[in-house]
C-alpha positions, 0 to 999 in steps of 0.5 A, a space after each residue: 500500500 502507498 503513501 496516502 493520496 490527497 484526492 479533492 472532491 467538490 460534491 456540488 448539486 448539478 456536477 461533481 468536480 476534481 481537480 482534473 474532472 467534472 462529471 454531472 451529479 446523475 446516477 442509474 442504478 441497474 441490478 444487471 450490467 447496463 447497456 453501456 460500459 462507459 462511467 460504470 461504477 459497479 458496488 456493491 453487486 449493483 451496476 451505476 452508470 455516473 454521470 448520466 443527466 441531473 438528478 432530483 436536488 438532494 439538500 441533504 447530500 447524506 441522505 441516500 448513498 448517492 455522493 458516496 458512489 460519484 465520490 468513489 468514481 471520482 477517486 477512481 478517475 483522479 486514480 487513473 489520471 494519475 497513473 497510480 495504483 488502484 489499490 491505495 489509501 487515500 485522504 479526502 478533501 472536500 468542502 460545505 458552504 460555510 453557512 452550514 459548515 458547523 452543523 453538517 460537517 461532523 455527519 458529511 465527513 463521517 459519510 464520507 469517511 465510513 469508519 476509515 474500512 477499505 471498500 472495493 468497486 469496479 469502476 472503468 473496467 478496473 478493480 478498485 480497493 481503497 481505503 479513506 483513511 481521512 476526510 478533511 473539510 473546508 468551507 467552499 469557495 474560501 478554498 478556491 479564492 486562496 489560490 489567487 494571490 492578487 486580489 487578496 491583498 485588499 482589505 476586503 473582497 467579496 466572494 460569490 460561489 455560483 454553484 447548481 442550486 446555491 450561490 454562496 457569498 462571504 466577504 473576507 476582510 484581511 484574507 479572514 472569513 467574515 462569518 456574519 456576512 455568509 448568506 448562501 441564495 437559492 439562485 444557482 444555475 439550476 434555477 437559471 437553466 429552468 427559468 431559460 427553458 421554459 422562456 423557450 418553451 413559452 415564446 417559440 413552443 420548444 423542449 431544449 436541454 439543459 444542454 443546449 442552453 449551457 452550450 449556448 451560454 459558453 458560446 459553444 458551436 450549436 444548431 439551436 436555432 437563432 431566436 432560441 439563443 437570443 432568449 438565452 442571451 437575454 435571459 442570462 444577463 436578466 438572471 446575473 442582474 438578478 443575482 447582483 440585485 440580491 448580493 446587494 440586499 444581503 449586504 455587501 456592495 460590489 461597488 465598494 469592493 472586489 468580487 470573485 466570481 467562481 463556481 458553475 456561473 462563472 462563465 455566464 458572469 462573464 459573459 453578461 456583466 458589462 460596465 453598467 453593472 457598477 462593481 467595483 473590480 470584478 475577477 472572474 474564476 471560469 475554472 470549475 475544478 477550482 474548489 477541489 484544486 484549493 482543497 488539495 493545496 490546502 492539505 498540502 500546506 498542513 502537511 508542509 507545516 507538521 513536518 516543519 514541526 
């Protein structure tokens, strides 16, 4: 058995993210091998394919087994890119809002944990047996912001966490979380993605994907019809005035200081915040893997400063 293997995880609602993959939060579970053996994760005798559309919004990430499974295929995926063995102990390192940090974090990380036993799984058409030996957890969003060096230098910054279902928003003062200005907003991309769809289905008679319209969104070649992605467009920069509006009234003026953008939405945010939105320095993060990049780097520092005692 090696060494353990830091392996961050972002557990969002609409995708899973490591540091070099992103998967979307949807899992099948077959009692017999599927149609398909691509993203099969087989546990437990039962058949998995990950990653196969967005599943029902599951506020409490604990309460059926499904994180566990993507997170067992996310090991396996940052295994594989890695080159290393598929026998190994590994240290999770992942996150929560840090509005509910507190509460949930005892009970998500012995979710993820399981006693610390090693587990056995097929995944990829590879046999895998791994064991978490540690889980350690980190308020999100804070994580990805500490691998940005410029903006930190200001005395207070803003950061807005555009994930699935939630936008996470904390202001940091002197590179500190302020705990009394963490509001987590019901307006993530999921509520974006519906309210497009169903502004298509009203004016042009339409059914498009959520696919179709994030493709759209990230300027991706498509043959969605023009009128369709004039609707898109609009009703992404309606949403991000939205979203401005409601940073606003939970407190913190991006006038008055710089915002990080990250998260899912980042990409639309730059895509549809211009001049006459008023912030103050916008710095826009469009690397959706950056949460589990930042957990990584975490662990790293306290790992360098035991050993330097």
């Amino acid at each position: 058995m090696n060494d353990n293997i830091t392996i961050g995880v972002d557990h969002g609602y609409a995708a899973i993210k490591t540091t070099h993959f992103t998967f979307p939060t949807g899992l099948v579970g077959y009692d017999h091998e599927p149609y398909t053996q691509k993203d099969v994760l087989e546990y437990g005798g039962k058949f998995y394919v990950v990653g196969s559309g967005r599943q029902p919004l599951q506020k409490n990430k604990t309460a059926t087994g499904d994180y566990y499974l993507m997170t067992l295929a996310a090991i396996a995926l940052e295994l594989s890119h890695r080159g290393a063995e598929t026998t190994a102990d590994v240290h999770l390192a992942a996150g929560l809002p840090l509005t509910s940090f507190g509460r949930d974090k005892k009970k998500f990380r012995e979710y993820l944990l399981r006693d610390g036993q090693p587990v056995s799984f097929r995944y990829g058409g590879n046999d895998y047996r791994i064991t978490i030996t540690d889980v350690s957890l980190f308020p999100q969003g804070y994580a990805a912001v500490l691998t940005q060096t410029a903006l930190l230098d200001e005395p207070s910054v803003i950061v807005a966490d555009i994930g699935g279902w939630t936008v996470d928003l904390m202001r940091l003062d002197n590179r500190i979380p302020n705990a009394a200005t963490c509001r987590s907003l019901e307006l993530g991309m999921i509520r974006c993605l519906d309210e497009v769809a169903e502004q298509i289905r009203r004016a042009l008679g339409l059914s498009m994907t959520a696919a179709q319209i994030e493709s759209v969104l990230r300027g991706g070649v498509s043959s969605v019809d023009e009128k369709a992605k004039q609707i898109i467009h609009r009703e992404a920069g309606a949403y991000v005035r939205r979203l401005l509006s409601a940073i606003t009234e939970s407190g913190l003026d991006v006038r008055a200081m710089p915002t990080i953008f990250l998260g899912g939405g980042a990409a639309l945010m730059k895509r549809h915040v211009g001049a006459t939105d008023g912030l103050c320095r916008p710095l826009i993060l469009d690397d959706v893997c950056l949460n589990a990049k930042g957990y990584e780097r975490l662990i790293g520092q306290m790992s360098a400063r035991v050993s330097h005692g």
